[in-house]
C-alpha positions in Angstrom: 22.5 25.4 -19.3 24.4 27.9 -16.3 25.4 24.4 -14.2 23.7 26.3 -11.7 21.8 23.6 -8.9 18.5 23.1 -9.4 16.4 23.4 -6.2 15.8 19.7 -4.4 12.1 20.3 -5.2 11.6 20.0 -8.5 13.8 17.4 -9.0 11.1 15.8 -6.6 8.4 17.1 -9.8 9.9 16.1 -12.1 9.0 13.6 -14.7 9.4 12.1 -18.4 6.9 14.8 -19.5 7.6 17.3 -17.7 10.0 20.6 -17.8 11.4 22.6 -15.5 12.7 26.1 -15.6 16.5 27.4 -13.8 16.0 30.0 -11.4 19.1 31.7 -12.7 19.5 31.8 -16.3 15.8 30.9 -17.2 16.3 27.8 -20.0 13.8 24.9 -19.6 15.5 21.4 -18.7 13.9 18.3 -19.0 15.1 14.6 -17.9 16.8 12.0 -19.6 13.8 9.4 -20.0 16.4 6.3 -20.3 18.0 7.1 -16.8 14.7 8.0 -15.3 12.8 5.1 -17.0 15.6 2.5 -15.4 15.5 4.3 -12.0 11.8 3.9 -12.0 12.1 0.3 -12.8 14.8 -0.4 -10.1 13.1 1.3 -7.3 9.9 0.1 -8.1 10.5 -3.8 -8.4 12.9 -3.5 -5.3 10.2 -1.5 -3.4 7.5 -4.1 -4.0 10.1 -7.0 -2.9 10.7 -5.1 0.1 7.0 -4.4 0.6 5.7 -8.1 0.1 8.3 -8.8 2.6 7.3 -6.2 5.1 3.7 -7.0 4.3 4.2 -10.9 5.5 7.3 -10.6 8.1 5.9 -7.0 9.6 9.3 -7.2 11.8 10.9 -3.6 12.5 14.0 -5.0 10.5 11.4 -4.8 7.1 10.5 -1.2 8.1 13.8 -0.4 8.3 14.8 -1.3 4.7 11.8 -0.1 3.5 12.8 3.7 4.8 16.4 3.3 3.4 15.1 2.2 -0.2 12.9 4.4 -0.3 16.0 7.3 0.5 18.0 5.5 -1.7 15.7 6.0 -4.7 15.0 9.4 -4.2 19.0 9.9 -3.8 19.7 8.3 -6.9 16.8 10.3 -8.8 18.8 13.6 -7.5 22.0 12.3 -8.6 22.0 10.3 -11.4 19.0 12.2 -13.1 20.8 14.3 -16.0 19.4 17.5 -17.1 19.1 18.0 -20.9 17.9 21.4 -22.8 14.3 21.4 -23.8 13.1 21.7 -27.3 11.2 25.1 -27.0 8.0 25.2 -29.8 
């Protein structure tokens, strides 16, 4: 692994069984399934509280958090997601 950045999109495509390539020294990295698994879990029982709540208040305020969780996930996917070599067959 360079320690190059990997482009914000893929990140955005990746998953547990998926790989994704550098652009600059060519290796395949794939995610950490533990960190991605629990950032998965997180985001997705926190988005369906916020959801319920938006679904039954429907107040601007519920809106609101539902935006900044939903930023907040996909912040925490970019930075907390760690890269690790993939096993090539």
């Amino acid at each position: 692994m360079c320690g190059n950045p990997i482009p914000f999109q893929k990140y955005v495509l990746l998953t547990n069984w998926s790989t994704i390539t550098c652009p600059k020294c060519g290796s395949r990295l794939k995610a950490n399934r533990k960190i991605n698994s629990l950032i998965g879990g997180i985001g997705g029982g926190t988005g369906a509280i916020i959801g319920t709540w938006l679904i039954r208040t429907f107040s601007l305020y519920a809106w609101i958090s539902l935006i900044t969780w939903i930023t907040a996930v996909i912040l925490a996917m970019r930075l907390l997601t760690k890269l690790e070599l993939a096993e090539t067959t």
